[in-house]
C-alpha positions as CSV (number, residue, x, y, z in Angstrom):
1,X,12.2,-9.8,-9.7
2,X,12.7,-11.7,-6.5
3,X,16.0,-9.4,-5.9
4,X,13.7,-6.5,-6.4
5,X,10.9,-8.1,-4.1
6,X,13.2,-9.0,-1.4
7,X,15.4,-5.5,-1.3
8,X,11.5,-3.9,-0.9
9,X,10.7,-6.2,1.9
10,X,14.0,-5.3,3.4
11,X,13.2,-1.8,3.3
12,X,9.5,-2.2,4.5
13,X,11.4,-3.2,7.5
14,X,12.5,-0.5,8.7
15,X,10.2,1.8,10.9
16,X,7.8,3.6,9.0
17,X,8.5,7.9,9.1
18,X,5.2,9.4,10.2
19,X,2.5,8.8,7.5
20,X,0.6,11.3,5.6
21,X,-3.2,9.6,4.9
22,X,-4.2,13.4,2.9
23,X,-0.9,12.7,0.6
24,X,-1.0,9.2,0.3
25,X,-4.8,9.6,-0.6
26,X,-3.2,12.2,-3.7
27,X,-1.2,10.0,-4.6
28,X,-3.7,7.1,-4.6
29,X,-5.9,9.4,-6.8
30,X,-3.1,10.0,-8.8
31,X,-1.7,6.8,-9.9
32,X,-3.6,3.7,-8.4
33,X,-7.2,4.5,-9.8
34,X,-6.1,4.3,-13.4
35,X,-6.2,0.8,-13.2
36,X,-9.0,-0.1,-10.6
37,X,-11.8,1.2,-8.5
38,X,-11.4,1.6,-4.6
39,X,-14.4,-1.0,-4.6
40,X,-11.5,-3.5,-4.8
41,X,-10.8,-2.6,-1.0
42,X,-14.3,-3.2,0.1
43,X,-14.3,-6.6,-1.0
44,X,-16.2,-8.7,1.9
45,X,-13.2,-9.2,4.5
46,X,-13.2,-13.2,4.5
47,X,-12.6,-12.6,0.2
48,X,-10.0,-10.0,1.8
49,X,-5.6,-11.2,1.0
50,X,-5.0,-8.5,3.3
51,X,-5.3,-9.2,6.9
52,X,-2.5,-7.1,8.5
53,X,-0.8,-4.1,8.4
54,X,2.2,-5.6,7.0
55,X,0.1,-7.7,4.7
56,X,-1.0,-4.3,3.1
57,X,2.6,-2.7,3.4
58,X,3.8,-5.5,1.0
59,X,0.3,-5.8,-1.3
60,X,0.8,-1.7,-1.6
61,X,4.5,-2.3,-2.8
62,X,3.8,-5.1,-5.0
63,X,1.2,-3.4,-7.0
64,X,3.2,-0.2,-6.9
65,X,6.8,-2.4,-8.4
66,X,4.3,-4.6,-11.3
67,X,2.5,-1.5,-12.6
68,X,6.2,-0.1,-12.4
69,X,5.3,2.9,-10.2
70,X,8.6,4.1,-8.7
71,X,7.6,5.3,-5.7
72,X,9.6,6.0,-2.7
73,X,9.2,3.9,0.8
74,X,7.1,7.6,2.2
75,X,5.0,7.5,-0.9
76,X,4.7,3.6,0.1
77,X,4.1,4.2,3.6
78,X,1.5,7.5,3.0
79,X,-0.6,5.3,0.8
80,X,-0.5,2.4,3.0
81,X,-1.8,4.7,5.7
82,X,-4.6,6.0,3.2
83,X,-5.8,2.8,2.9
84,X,-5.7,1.6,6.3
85,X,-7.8,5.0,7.4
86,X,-10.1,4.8,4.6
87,X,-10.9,0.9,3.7
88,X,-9.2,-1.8,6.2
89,X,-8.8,0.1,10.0
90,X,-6.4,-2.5,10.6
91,X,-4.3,-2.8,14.1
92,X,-1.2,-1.1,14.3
């Protein structure tokens, strides 16, 4: 697992292709609200483990790898934007 955490990081890296918030916002639909509600995102920010755009980048992969989604770094990278748009507005 920390192979698999560390390769992602490594990737995560690398400079993000332009993000798509409309498809990462499908694909949020998609897979990620089987197992919770987007009221997880709107937890009051002081509560909040996410308190950077890389902090999200890496909280989106993790949850993505240990619900064994095998999504690719766009798919990554679109939902991160998704969730930086719609919940977080986090600096860039």
């Amino acid at each position: 697992m920390r192979i698999a955490v560390a390769a992602l990081l490594a990737l995560l890296a690398w400079p993000a292709p332009a993000q798509d918030a409309q498809r990462g916002r499908s694909l949020y639909e998609t897979h990620c609200l089987t197992c919770h509600y987007e009221r997880i995102h709107r937890r009051e920010p002081s509560r909040s483990l996410v308190k950077t755009l890389a902090q999200l980048r890496l909280e989106v992969a993790q949850r993505a790898a240990g619900a064994g989604q095998r999504f690719s770094i766009e798919d990554l990278e679109d939902i991160t934007e998704y969730l930086n748009r719609s919940h977080y507005r986090l600096a860039k």
